[in-house]
VEXKE-240566 format. One record per residue: x negated, y negated, z of N, C-alpha, C, CB in turn. Coordinates in pm, 1 decimal, always signed. Glycine has a CB too. Example, Ala and Ser with C-alpha at 12.3 -4.5 7.8 and 13.67 -1.06 7.14 Angstrom:
-1319.0, +569.0, +780.0, -1230.0, +450.0, +780.0, -1320.0, +330.0, +780.0, -1130.8, +447.3, +904.6
-1285.0, +225.0, +708.0, -1367.0, +106.0, +714.0, -1290.0, -3.0, +787.0, -1408.4, +59.8, +572.5
***
This chain:
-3276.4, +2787.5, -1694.4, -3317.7, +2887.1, -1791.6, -3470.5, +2896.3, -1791.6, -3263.7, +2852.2, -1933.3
-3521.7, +3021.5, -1810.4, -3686.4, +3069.8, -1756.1, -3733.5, +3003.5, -1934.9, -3725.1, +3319.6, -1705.4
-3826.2, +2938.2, -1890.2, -3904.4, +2882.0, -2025.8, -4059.3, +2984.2, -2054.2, -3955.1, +2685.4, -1990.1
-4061.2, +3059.8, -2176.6, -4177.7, +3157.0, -2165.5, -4257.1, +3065.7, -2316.7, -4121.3, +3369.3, -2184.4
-4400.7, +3077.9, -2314.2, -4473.6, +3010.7, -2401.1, -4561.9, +3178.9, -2496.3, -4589.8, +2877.3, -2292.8
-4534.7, +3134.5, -2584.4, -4583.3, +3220.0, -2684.6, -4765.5, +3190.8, -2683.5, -4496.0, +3177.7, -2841.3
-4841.2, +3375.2, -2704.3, -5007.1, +3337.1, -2682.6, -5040.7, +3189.6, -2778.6, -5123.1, +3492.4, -2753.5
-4989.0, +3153.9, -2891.9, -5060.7, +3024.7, -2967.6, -5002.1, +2965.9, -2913.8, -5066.7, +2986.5, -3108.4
-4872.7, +2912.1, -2834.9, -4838.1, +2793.4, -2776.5, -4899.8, +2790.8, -2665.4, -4709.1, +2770.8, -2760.2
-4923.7, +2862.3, -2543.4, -5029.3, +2842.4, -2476.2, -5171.2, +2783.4, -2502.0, -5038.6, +2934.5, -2443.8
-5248.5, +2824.8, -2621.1, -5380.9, +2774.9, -2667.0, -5331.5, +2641.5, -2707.4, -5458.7, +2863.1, -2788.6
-5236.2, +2597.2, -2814.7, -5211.9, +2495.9, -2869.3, -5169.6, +2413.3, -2784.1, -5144.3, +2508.5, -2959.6
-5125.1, +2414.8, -2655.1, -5079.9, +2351.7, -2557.2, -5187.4, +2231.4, -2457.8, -5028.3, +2468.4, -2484.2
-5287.0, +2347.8, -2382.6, -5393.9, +2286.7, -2403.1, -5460.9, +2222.2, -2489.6, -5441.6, +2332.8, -2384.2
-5460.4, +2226.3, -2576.5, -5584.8, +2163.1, -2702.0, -5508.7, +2024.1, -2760.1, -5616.4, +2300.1, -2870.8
-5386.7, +2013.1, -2744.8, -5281.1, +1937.0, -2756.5, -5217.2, +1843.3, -2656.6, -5204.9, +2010.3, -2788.0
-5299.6, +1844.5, -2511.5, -5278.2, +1846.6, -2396.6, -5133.7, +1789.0, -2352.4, -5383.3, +1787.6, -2346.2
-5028.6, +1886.0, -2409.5, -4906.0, +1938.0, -2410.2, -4887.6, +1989.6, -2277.3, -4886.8, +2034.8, -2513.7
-4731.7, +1967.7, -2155.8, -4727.4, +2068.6, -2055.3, -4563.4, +2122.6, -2056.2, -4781.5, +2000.7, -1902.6
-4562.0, +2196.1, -1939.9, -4371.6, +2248.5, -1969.2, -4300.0, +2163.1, -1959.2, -4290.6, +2347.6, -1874.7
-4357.1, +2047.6, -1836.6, -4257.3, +1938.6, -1824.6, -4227.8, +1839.3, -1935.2, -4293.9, +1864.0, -1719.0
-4275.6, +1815.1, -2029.9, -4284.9, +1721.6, -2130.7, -4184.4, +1833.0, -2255.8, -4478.2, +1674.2, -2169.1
-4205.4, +1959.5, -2258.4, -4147.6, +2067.6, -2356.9, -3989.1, +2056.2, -2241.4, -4266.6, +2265.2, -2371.6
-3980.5, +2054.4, -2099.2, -3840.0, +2037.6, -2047.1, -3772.9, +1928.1, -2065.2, -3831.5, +2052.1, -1924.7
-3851.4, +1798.1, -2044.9, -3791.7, +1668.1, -2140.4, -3674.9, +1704.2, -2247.3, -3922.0, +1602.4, -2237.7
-3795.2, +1715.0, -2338.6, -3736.4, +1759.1, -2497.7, -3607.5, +1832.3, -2488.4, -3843.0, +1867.2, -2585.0
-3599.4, +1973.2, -2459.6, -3484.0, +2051.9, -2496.2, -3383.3, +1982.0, -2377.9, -3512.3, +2235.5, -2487.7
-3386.4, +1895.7, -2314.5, -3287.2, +1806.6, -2219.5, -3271.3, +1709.3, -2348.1, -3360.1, +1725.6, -2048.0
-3352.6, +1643.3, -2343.4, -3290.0, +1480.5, -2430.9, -3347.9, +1471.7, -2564.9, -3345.6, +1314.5, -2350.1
-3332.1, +1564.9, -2644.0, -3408.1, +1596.8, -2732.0, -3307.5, +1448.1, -2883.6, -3401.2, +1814.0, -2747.3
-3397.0, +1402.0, -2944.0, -3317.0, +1300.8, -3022.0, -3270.5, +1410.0, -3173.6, -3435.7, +1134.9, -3062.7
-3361.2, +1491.8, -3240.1, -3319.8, +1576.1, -3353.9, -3302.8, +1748.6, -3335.5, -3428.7, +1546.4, -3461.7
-3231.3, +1770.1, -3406.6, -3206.5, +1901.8, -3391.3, -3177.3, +1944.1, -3535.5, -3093.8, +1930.3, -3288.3
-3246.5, +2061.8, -3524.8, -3287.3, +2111.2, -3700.0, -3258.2, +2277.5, -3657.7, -3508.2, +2069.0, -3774.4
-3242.5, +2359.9, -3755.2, -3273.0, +2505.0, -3777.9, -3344.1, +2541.6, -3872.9, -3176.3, +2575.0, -3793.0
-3485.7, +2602.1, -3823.1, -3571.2, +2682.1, -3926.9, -3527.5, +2760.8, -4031.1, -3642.5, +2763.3, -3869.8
-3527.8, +2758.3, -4137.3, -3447.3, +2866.3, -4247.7, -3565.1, +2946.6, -4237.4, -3396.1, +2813.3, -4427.8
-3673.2, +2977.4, -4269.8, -3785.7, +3052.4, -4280.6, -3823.0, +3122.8, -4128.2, -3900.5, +2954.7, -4339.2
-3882.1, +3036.1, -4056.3, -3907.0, +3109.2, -3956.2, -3765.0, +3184.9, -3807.6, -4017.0, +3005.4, -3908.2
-3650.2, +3071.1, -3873.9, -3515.6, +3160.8, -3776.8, -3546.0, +3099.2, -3633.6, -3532.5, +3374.6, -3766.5
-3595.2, +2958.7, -3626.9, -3628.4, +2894.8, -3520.6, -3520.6, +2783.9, -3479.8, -3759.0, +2843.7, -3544.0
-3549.9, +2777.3, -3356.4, -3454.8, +2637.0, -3361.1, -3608.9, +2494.2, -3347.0, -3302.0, +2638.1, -3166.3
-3537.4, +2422.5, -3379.8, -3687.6, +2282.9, -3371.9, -3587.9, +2149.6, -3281.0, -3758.9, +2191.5, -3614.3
-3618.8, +2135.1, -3216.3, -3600.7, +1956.4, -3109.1, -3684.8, +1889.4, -3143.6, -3622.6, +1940.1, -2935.0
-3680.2, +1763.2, -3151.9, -3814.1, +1650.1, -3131.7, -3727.3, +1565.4, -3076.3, -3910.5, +1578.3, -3273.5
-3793.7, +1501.0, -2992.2, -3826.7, +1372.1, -2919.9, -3926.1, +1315.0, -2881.0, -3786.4, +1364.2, -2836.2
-3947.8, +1189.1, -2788.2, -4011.3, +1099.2, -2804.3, -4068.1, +1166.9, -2644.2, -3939.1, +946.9, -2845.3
-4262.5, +1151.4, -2620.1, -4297.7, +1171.8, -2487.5, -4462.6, +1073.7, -2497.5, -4303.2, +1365.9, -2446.5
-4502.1, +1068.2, -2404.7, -4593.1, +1033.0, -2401.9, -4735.3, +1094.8, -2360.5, -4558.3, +960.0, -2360.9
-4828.4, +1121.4, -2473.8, -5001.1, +1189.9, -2445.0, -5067.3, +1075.7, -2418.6, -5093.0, +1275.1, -2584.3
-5131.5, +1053.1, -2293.6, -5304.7, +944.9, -2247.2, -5235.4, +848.1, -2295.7, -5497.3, +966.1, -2336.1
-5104.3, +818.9, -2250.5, -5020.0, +691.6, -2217.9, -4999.0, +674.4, -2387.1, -5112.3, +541.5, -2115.1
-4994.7, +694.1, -2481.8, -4974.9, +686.4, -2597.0, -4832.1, +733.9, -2661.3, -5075.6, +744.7, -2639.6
-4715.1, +657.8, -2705.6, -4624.3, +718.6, -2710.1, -4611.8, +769.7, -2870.4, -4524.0, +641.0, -2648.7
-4531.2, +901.5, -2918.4, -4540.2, +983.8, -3031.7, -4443.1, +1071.4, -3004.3, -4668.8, +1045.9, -3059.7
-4435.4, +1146.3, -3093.6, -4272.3, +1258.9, -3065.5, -4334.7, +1387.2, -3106.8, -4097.7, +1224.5, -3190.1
-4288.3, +1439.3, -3050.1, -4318.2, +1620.3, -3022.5, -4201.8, +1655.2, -3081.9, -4329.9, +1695.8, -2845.8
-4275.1, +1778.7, -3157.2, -4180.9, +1876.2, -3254.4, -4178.9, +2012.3, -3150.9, -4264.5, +1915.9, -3439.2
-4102.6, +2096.9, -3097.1, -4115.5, +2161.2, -3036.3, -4020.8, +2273.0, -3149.6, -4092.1, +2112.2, -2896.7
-4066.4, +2402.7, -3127.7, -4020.4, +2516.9, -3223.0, -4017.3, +2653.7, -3086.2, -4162.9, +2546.2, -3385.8
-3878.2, +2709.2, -3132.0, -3826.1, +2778.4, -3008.5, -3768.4, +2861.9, -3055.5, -3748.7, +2716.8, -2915.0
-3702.6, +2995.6, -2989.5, -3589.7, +3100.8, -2991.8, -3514.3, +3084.8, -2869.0, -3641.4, +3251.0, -3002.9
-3378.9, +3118.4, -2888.2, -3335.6, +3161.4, -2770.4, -3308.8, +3293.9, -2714.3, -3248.6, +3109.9, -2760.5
-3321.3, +3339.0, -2642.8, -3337.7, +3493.6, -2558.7, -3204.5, +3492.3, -2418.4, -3546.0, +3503.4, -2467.0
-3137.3, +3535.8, -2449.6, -3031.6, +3540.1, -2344.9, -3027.1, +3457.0, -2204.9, -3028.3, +3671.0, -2309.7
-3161.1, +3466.7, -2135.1, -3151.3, +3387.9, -2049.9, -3305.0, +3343.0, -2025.9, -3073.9, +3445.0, -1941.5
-3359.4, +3319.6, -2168.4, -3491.1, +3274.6, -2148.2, -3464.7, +3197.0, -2273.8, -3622.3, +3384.3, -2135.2
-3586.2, +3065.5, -2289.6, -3613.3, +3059.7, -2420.1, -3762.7, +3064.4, -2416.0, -3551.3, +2939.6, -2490.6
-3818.2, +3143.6, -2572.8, -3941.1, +3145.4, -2610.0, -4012.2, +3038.2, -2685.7, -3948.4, +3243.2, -2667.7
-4092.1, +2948.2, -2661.2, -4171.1, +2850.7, -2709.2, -4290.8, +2899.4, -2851.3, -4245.5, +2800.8, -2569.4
-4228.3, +2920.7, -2957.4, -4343.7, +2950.4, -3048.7, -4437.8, +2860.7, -3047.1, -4311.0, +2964.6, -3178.2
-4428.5, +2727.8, -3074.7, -4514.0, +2616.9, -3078.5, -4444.2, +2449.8, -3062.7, -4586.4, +2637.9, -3217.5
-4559.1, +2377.6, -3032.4, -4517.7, +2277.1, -3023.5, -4571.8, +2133.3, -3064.0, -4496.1, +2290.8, -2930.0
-4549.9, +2029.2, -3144.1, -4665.0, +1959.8, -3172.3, -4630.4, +1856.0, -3211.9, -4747.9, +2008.6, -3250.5
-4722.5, +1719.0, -3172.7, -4714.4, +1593.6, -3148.5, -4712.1, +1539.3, -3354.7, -4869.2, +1541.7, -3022.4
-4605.0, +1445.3, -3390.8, -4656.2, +1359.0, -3503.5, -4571.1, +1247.6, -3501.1, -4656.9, +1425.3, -3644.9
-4631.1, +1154.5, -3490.6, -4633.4, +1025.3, -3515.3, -4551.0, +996.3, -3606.3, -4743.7, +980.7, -3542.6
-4543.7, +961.3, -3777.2, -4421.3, +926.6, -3842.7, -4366.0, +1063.5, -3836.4, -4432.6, +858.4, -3992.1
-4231.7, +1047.8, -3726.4, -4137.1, +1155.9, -3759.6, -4077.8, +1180.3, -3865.3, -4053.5, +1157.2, -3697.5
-4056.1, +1032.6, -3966.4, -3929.5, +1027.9, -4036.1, -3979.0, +1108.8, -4197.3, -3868.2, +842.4, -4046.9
-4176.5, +1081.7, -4205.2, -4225.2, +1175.2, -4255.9, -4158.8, +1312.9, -4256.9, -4328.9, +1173.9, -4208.9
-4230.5, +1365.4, -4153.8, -4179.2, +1504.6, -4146.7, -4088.5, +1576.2, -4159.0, -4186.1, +1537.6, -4083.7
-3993.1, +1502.0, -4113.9, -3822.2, +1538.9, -4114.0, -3820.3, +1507.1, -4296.0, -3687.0, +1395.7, -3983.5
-3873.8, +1421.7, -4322.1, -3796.7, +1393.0, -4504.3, -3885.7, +1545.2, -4584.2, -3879.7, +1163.9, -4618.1
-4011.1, +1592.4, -4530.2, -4056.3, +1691.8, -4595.0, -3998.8, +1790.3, -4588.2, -4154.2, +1715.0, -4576.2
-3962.5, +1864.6, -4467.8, -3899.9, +1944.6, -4398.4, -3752.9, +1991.3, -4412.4, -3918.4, +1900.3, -4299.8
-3696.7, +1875.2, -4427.3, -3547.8, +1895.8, -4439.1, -3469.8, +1938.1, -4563.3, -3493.4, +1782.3, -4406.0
-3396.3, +2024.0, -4585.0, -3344.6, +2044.5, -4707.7, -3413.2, +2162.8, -4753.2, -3357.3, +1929.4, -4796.7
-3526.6, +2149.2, -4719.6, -3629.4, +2289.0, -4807.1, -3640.2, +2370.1, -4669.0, -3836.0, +2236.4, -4891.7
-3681.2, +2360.2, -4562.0, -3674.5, +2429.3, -4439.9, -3588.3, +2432.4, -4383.5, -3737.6, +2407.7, -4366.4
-3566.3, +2338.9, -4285.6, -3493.7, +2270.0, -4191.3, -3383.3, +2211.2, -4194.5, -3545.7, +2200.6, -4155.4
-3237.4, +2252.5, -4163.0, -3198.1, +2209.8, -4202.2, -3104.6, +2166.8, -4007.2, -3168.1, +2274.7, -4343.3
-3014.9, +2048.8, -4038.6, -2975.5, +1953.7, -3915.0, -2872.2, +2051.7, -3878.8, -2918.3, +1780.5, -3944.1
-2832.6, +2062.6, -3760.0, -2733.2, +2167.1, -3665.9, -2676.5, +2058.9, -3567.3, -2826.9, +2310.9, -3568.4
***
């Protein structure tokens, strides 16, 4: 499936020094799976490694028939944070 990066996931990618292969990881072995209520996204995270440092990437996506679109994507450390903010009020597990 053709992976397309949205103009801020491109910028944020770099600056994040994020690449496709690390975003192909994820939607392969991805450990959580959530659905955006607000934005109508789907979200993966798993575990990858930036400058040998390991952390988990939140990756935020659509699917397109035979593409998926990458809105954004982004590294945080306590996942279990995020997921407890996130969940229930956004996000909810699929």
């Amino acid at each position: 499936m053709k992976i397309t990066l949205s103009k801020h996931a491109q910028f944020k990618f770099q600056e994040r020094k994020i690449d496709t292969k690390m975003i192909e990881n994820i939607l392969e072995k991805y450990e959580y799976l959530f659905y955006d209520l607000i934005a109508k996204t789907i979200v993966v995270i798993g575990k990858i490694k930036i400058d040998e440092e390991e952390t988990n990437l939140v990756v935020i996506f659509n699917k397109r028939e035979d593409e998926i679109y990458i809105v954004t994507a982004y590294p945080v450390k306590d996942i279990d944070k995020e997921i407890k903010n996130k969940e229930g009020k956004r996000w909810i597990r699929i």
